[in-house]
N, C-alpha and C positions, 0 to 999 in steps of 0.2 A: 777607050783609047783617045778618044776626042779630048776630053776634058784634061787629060797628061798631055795631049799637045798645045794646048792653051799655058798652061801652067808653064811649061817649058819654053813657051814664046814669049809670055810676060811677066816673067820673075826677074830675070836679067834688065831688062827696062824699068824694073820697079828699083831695082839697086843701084842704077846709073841715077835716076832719077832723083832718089833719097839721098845718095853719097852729095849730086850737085846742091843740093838746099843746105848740107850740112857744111861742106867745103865755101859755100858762100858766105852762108852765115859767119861760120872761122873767121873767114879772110874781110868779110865787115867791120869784127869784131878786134882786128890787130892793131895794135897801139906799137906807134914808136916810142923810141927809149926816150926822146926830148918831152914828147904830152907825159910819156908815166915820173920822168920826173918836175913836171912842172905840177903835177896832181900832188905827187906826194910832197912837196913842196907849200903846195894851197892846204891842202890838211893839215900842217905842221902849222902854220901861222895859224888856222883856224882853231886847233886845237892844243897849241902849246904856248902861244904866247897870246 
């Protein structure tokens, strides 16, 4: 009984946990629409003309 009250106290704390690193990462990871098009813009000169 011990070890299902453990499990049951830090499962929930492992998924707040996991979700915050993933929703960071995400929101690190967000680009405005002016960088994505000055990117694809530097790719086009690099690679088309």
């Amino acid at each position: 009984m011990v070890m299902n009250n453990e499990i049951i106290i830090f499962t929930p704390i492992l998924v707040v946990f996991i979700g915050f690193i993933i929703f960071s990462i995400l929101k690190k990871r967000k680009r405005s629409a002016q960088s994505i098009y000055k990117l694809i813009d530097d790719l086009e000169k690099k690679y088309i003309y």
